[in-house]
Each structure stands twice: as structure tokens, then as C-alpha cells.
MIPAMAR-636716 format. One record per residue (C-alpha): residue number from 1; x, y, z. Coordinates in steps of 0.5 Angstrom, whole numbers, always signed. Layout:
<rs>
r pos->NUM X->X Y->Y Z->Z
...
</rs>
This chain:
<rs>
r pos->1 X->+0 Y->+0 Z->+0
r pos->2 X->+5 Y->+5 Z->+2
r pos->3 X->+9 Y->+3 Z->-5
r pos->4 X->+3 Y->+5 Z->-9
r pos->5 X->+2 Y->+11 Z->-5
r pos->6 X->+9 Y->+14 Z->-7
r pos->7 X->+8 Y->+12 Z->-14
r pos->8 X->+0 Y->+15 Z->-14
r pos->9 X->+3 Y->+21 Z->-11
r pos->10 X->+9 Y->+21 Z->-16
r pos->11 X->+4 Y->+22 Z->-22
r pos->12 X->+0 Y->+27 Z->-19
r pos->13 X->+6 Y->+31 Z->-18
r pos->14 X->+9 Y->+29 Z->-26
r pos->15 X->+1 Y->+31 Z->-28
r pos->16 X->+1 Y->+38 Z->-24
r pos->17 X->+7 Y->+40 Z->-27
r pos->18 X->+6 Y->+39 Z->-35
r pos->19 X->-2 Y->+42 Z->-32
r pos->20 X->+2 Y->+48 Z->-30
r pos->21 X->+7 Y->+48 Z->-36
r pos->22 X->+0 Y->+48 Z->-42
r pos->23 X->-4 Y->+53 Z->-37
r pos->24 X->+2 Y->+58 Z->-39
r pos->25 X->+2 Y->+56 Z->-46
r pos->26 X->+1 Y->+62 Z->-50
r pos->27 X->-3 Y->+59 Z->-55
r pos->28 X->-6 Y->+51 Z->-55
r pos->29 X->-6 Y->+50 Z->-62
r pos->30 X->-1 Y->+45 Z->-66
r pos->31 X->+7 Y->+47 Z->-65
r pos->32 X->+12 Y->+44 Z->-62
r pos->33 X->+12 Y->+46 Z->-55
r pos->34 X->+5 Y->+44 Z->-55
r pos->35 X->+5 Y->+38 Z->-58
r pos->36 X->+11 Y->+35 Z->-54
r pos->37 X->+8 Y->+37 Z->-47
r pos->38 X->+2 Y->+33 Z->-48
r pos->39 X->+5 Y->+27 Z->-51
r pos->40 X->+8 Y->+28 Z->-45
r pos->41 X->+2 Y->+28 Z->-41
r pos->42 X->-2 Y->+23 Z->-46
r pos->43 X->+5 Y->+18 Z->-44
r pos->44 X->+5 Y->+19 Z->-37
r pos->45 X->-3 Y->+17 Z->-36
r pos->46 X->-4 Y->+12 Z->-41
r pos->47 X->+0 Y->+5 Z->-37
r pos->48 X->-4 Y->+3 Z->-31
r pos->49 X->-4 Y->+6 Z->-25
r pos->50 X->-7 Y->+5 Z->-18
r pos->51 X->-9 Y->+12 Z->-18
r pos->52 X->-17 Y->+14 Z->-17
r pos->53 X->-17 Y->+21 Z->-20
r pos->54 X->-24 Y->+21 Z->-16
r pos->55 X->-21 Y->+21 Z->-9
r pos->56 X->-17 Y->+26 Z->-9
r pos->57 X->-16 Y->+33 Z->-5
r pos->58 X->-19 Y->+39 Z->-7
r pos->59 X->-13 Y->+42 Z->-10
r pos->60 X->-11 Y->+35 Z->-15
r pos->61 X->-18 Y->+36 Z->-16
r pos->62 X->-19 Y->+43 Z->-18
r pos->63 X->-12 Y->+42 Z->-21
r pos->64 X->-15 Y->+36 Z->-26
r pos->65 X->-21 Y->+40 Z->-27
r pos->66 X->-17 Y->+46 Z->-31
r pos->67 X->-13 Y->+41 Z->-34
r pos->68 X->-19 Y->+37 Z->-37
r pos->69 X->-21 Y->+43 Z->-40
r pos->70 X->-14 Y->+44 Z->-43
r pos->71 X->-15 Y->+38 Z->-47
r pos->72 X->-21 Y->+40 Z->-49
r pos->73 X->-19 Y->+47 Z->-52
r pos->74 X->-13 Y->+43 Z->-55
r pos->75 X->-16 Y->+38 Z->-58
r pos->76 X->-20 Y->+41 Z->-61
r pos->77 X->-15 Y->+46 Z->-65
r pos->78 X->-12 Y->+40 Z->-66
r pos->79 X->-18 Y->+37 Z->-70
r pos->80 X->-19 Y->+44 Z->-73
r pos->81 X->-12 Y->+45 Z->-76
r pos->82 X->-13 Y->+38 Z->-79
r pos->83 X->-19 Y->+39 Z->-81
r pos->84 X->-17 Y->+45 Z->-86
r pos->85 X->-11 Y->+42 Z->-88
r pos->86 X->-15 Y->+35 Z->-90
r pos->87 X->-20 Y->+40 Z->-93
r pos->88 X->-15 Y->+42 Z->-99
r pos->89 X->-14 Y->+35 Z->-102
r pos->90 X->-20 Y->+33 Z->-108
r pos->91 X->-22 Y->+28 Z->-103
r pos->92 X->-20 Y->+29 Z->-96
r pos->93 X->-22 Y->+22 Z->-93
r pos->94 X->-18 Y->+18 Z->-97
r pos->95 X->-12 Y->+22 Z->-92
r pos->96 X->-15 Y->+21 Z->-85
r pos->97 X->-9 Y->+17 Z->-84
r pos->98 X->-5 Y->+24 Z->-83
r pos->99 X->-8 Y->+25 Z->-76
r pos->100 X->-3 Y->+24 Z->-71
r pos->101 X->-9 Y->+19 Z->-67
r pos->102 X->-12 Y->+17 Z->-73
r pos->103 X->-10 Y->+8 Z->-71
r pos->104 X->-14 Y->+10 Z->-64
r pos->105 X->-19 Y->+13 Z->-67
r pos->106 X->-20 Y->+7 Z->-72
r pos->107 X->-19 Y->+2 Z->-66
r pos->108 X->-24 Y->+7 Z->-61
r pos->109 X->-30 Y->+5 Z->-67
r pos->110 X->-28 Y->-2 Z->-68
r pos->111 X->-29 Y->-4 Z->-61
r pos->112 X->-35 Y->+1 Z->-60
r pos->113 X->-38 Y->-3 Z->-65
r pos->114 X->-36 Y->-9 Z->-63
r pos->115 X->-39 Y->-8 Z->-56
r pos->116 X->-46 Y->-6 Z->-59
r pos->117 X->-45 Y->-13 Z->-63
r pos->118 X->-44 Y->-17 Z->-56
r pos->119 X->-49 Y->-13 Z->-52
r pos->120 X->-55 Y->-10 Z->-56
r pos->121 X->-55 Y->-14 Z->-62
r pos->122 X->-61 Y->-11 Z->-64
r pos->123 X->-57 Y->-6 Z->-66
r pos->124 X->-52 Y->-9 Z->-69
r pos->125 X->-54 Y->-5 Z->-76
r pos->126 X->-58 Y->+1 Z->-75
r pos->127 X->-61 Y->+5 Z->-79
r pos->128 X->-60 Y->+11 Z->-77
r pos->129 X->-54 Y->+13 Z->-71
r pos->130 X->-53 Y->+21 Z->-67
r pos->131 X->-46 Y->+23 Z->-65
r pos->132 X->-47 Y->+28 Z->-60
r pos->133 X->-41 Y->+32 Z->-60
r pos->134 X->-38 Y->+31 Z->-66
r pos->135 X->-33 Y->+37 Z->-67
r pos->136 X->-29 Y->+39 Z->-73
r pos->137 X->-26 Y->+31 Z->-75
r pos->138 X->-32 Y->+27 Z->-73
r pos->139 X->-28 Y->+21 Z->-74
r pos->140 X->-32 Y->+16 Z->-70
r pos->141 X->-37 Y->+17 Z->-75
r pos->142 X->-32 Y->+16 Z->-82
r pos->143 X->-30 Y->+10 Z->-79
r pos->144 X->-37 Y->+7 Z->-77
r pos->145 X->-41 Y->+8 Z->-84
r pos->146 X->-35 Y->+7 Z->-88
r pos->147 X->-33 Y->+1 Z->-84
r pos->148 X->-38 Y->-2 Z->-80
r pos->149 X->-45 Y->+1 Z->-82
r pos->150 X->-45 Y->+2 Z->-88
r pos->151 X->-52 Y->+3 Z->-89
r pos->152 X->-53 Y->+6 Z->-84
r pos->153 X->-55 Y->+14 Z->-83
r pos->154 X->-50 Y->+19 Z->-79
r pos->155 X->-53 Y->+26 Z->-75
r pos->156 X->-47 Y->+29 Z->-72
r pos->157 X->-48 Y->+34 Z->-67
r pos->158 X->-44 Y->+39 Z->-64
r pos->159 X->-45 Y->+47 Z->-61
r pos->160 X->-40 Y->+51 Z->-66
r pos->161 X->-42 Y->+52 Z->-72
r pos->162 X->-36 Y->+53 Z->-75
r pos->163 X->-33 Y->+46 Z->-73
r pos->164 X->-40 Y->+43 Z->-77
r pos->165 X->-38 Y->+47 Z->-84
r pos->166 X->-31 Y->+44 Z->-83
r pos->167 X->-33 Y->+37 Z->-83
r pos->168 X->-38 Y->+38 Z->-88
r pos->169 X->-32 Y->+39 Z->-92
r pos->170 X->-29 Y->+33 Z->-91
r pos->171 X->-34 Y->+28 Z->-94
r pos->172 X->-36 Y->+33 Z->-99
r pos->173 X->-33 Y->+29 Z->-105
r pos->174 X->-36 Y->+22 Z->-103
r pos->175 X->-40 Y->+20 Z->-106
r pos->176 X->-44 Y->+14 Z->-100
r pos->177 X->-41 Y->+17 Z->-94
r pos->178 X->-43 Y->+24 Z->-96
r pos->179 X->-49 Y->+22 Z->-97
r pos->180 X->-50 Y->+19 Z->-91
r pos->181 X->-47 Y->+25 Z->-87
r pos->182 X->-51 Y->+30 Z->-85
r pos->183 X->-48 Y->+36 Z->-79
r pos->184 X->-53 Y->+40 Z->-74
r pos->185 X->-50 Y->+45 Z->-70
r pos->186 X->-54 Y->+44 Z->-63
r pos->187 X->-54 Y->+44 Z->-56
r pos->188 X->-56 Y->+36 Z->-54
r pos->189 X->-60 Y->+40 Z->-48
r pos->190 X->-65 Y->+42 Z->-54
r pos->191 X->-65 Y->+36 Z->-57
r pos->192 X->-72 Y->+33 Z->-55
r pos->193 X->-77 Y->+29 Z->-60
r pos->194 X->-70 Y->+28 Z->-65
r pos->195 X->-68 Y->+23 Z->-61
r pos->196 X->-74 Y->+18 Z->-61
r pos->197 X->-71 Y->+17 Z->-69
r pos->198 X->-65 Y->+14 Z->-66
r pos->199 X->-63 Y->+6 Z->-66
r pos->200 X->-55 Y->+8 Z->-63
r pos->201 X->-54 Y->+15 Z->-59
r pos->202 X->-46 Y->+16 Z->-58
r pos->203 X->-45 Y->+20 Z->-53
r pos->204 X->-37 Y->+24 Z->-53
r pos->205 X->-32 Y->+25 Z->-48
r pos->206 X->-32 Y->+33 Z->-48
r pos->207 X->-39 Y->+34 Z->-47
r pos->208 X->-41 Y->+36 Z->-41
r pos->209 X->-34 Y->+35 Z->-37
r pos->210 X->-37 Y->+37 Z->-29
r pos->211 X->-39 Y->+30 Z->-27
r pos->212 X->-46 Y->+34 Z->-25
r pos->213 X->-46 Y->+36 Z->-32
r pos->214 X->-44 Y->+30 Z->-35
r pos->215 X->-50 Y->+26 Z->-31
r pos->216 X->-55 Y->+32 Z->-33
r pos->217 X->-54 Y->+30 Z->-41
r pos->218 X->-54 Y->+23 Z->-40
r pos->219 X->-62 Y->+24 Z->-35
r pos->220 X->-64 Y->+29 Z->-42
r pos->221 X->-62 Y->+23 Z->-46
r pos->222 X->-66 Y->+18 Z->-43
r pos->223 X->-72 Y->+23 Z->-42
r pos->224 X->-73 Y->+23 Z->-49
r pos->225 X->-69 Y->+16 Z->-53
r pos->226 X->-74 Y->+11 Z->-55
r pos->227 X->-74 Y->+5 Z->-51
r pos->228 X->-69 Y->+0 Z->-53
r pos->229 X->-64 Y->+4 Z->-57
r pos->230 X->-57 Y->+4 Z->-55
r pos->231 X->-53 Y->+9 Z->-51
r pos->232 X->-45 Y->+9 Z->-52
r pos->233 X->-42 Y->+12 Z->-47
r pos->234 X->-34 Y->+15 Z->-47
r pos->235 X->-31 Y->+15 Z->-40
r pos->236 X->-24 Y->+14 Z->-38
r pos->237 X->-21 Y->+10 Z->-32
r pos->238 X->-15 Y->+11 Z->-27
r pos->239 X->-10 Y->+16 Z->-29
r pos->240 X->-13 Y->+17 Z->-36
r pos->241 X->-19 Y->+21 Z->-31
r pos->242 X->-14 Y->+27 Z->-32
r pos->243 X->-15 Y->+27 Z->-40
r pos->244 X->-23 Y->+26 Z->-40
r pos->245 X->-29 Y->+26 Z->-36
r pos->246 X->-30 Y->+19 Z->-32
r pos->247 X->-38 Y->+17 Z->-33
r pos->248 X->-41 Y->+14 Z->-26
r pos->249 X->-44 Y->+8 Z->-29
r pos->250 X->-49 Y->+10 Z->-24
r pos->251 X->-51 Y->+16 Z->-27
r pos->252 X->-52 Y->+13 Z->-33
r pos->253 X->-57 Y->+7 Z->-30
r pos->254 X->-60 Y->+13 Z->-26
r pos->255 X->-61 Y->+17 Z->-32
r pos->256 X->-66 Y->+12 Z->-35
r pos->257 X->-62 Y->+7 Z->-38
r pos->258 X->-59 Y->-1 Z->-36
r pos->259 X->-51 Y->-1 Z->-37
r pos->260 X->-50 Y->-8 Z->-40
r pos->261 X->-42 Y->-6 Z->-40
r pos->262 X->-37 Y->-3 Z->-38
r pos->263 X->-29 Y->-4 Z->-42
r pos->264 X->-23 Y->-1 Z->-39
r pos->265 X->-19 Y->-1 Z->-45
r pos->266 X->-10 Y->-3 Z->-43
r pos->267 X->-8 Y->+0 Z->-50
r pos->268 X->-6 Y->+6 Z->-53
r pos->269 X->-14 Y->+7 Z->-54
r pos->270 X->-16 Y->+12 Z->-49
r pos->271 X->-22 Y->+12 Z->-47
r pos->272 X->-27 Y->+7 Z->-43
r pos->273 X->-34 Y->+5 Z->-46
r pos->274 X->-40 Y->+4 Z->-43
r pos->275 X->-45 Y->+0 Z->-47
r pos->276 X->-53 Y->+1 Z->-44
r pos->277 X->-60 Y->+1 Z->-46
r pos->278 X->-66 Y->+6 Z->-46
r pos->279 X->-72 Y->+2 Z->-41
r pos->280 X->-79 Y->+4 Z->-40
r pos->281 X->-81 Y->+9 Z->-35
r pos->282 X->-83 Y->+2 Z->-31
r pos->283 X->-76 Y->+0 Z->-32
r pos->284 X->-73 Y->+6 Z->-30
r pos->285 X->-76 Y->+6 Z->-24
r pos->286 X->-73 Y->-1 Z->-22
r pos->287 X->-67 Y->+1 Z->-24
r pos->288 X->-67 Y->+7 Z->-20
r pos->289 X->-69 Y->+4 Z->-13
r pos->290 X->-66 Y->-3 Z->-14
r pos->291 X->-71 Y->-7 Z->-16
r pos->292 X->-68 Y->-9 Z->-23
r pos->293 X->-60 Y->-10 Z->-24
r pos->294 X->-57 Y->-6 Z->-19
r pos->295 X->-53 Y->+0 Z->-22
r pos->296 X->-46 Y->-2 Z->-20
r pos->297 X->-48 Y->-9 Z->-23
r pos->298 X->-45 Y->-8 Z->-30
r pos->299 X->-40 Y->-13 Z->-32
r pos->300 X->-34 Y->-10 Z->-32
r pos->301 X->-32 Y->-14 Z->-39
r pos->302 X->-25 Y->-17 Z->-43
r pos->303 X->-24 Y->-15 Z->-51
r pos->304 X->-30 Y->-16 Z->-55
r pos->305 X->-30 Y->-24 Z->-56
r pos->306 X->-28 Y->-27 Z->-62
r pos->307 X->-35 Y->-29 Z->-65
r pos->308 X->-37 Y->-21 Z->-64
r pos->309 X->-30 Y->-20 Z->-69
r pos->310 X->-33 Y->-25 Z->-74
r pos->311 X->-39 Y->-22 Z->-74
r pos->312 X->-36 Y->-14 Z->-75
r pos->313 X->-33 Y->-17 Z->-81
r pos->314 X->-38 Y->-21 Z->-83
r pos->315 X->-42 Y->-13 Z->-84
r pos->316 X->-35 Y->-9 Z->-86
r pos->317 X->-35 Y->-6 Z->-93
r pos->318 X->-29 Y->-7 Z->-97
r pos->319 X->-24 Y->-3 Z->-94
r pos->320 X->-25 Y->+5 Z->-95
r pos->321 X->-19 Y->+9 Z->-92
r pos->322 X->-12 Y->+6 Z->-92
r pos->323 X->-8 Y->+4 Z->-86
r pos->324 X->-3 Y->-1 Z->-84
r pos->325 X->-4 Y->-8 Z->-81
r pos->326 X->-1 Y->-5 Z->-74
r pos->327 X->-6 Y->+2 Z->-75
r pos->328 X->-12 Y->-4 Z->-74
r pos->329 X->-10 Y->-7 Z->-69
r pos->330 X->-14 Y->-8 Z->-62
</rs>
């Protein structure tokens, strides 16, 4: 115990340091400075740690909350830089591969989808599917409708506007996931009747990035989805809680959905996901006070089995974007 106390309060010490050192860059968008400092970070939170980033003091708390909201700010210059130097190829997503992340990105999707197979098969092939939070390189989406879904329609939603006009340049010069892809810019808060036409609602990492808020998205969501879509939920786990929001699969259970999975990831994917599935208000009601699956029950699952994989490639279209057999690899 005591040597996981020194290596726990090691890594606060290495993370507050590199949060100081971002907080006075002059600016977040892609350089060299800024994009050494958060490889550094990105190294130092991705192997396993015994660390709990939710029972933490005050201070490593108020020093994670300002960090998250760093990463934020410069991931989204990042998509954003991206995004516009794609944007002058004749068809920019045949050079997805550019993208400093674009095998976890690529990795993120498959075992997302992966997932829905194993838990919701029934919507193994939707037909149509919201991202909210898509920002300026909606990755997720490219890959599921090129790869995985390929009949499948594809919202994305996001609150700036301008990050919605540079991903429509992006599939504007193709000719099936183009048409297939349409961008609203909105606040998930204003999304009501909309979501009843959805088989699969992702839900990104960056939206809503207090706990609080994070809950109040998800309760939004489950007022208003049809019973029995699916929620793919984004969390993080141990030291990466420092990069990305972590989701209480309780709060998820509370808003008016069954989790059925929750997967930590020990690879260069980042985030955890948490699969769950919209019940009815009797349902919901159970769940909430005990009387169905309790909240903390979802199994906490290994990689996606091998008949889930077979299954994902039984439905993948004829590869779209090129990559390396190490890129694809989970």
C-alpha cells in the first residue's frame, strides 16, 4: 500500500507539473512545444495506475478539472488544424491517416461496434445513429459508416457551428458516406423529439465535462430516446480520468438506462466505454430503486469475443481508407 501511495502521488506531482506548464502556453493550437508537452502527458497517463482520480483532495481535483478543460480547448485546435489541411485534398478522407491519432481513432470504433454486437445485437445494424459532440473531425462517424455500418445513416451533432462547416468539407467528395452524413449544430439540451429516431446515440467524451453535468446529459438523453436504443457512452479509467471526464455507470443507470458493459481498455485507446440500453419508465423506475439490475452490477467485460469480431467482419464494407495492419490492430 505504501508503495502504491508514493507512485500515485508520484504521478499527481509529473501531472501537475505538465498541467502548469500547458496552462502557460500562449497558445493551444498545434507546435512543437504544445505538441511535446502533451505527448508527455498522454505518456504518462495511459499505463496502468493504481491512482483514483475521483478520491483525490481538493486541490488535485481542482488541478484535474482545469487540465480536462485544457485538453479539450487543444483537441479541438487539433481536429480543427487537421480538418482544414484535409480539407484541400480532391477527397480528404482518403488521408484520414494524417491524423497524429487516427489508429486510435480507428481502434476507439471497431471495439465500440464490437460491443453493440456482443450486448445490443439488435442494433448490430442501425439504421440511423447520433453522435453528439462530433466537432470538426468526427472520426467516429467516418469510420463506423465507411467500415461497419454501411447502410446506416449518420447526425452529428456539436454546438459550434464552424466546427459543423469544416466537417462537411470533408465528405463532400464522397459519394456514399456523403450522403449518408449530415452536421447540426445544437445543444444536446435542445434535442428532444429528434431523439426518438435513433437506433444508437454516442455520447462524446467532451460533452459535459463536470460530473454534474455530465449526469444531467445523460438524464436529458434517457427523458427523451426510444425504449430499447442504445447509449455508447465515453468514460476514461485510473490515471487517464486526468484526459477525459470518468462517467459513473450509476448515473448512467440513474438517467434511465441498463448498463450492460463497461470496458477499460490497456491499449493506446484511451477511452472506456460504457454500453447501456433505454428502458421503459417502469424499467427505469426499478432500476432506480433497486429492483432490477443494480447500477454497479454491469460486468466490467474483457475485449469483445471472437464471434462479436467475426460478426464485425462478416458486416464490413471493402476497406475505404487506407492503413497499415499495425494501425488496425486492438
Amino acid at each position: 500500500m505504501e508503495a502504491q501511495n508514493k507512485e500515485v502521488a508520484a504521478l499527481v506531482t509529473k501531472i501537475t507539473g505538465l498541467q502548469a506548464a500547458i496552462a502557460k502556453l500562449p497558445s493551444l493550437s498545434p507546435s512543437p512545444e504544445v505538441d511535446a508537452l502533451f505527448t508527455d502527458l498522454v505518456t504518462a497517463c495511459v499505463p496502468p495506475s493504481p491512482v483514483d482520480v475521483t478520491k483525490l483532495g481538493p486541490e488535485a481535483q481542482q488541478m484535474r478539472g482545469a487540465l480536462i478543460r485544457l485538453c479539450s480547448a487543444a483537441e479541438g485546435k487539433l481536429e480543427a488544424h487537421y480538418a482544414d489541411m484535409l480539407a484541400a485534398f480532391d477527397n480528404p478522407l482518403d488521408h484520414l491517416h494524417r491524423f497524429p491519432y487516427y489508429s486510435n481513432y480507428v481502434n476507439l470504433s471497431r471495439l465500440e461496434y464490437q460491443l453493440l454486437a456482443r450486448y445490443v445485437p439488435g442494433c448490430v445494424a442501425p439504421a440511423r445513429v447520433a453522435f453528439v459532440g462530433s466537432g470538426p473531425l468526427p472520426f467516429t462517424s467516418l469510420v463506423l459508416a465507411a467500415r461497419h455500418l454501411p447502410d446506416t445513416l449518420f447526425d452529428n451533432y456539436d454546438l459550434c457551428d464552424d466546427a459543423n462547416q469544416r466537417a462537411r468539407k470533408l465528405v463532400r467528395a464522397d459519394k456514399d458516406v456523403g450522403t449518408r452524413m449530415s452536421f447540426h449544430t445544437s445543444d444536446v439540451a435542445d434535442l428532444t423529439h429528434e431523439l426518438r429516431a435513433y437506433n444508437v446515440v454516442f455520447l462524446a467524451a467532451l460533452v459535459g465535462m463536470a460530473a454534474e453535468e455530465k449526469a444531467d446529459v445523460i438524464a436529458h438523453l434517457g427523458r427523451h430516446m426510444t425504449d430499447g436504443a442504445a447509449l455508447v457512452v465515453r468514460s476514461a479509467h485510473g490515471a487517464r480520468g486526468f484526459l477525459y471526464p470518468i462517467v459513473d455507470p450509476n448515473d448512467v443507470a440513474q438517467g434511465g438506462f441498463e448498463v450492460l458493459a463497461v470496458y477499460h481498455p490497456d491499449d493506446e485507446v484511451v477511452n472506456s466505454v460504457i454500453v447501456a440500453r433505454k428502458v421503459d419508465d417502469a424499467q427505469a423506475f426499478g432500476l432506480q430503486n433497486g429492483r432490477a439490475r443494480a447500477p454497479g452490477a454491469a460486468p466490467v467485460v474483457s475485449p469483445p469475443c471472437k464471434c462479436c469480431k467475426m460478426e464485425a467482419n462478416r458486416l464490413e464494407k471493402t476497406e475505404v481508407f487506407s492503413t497499415t495492419a499495425n494501425e488496425l490492430s486492438i
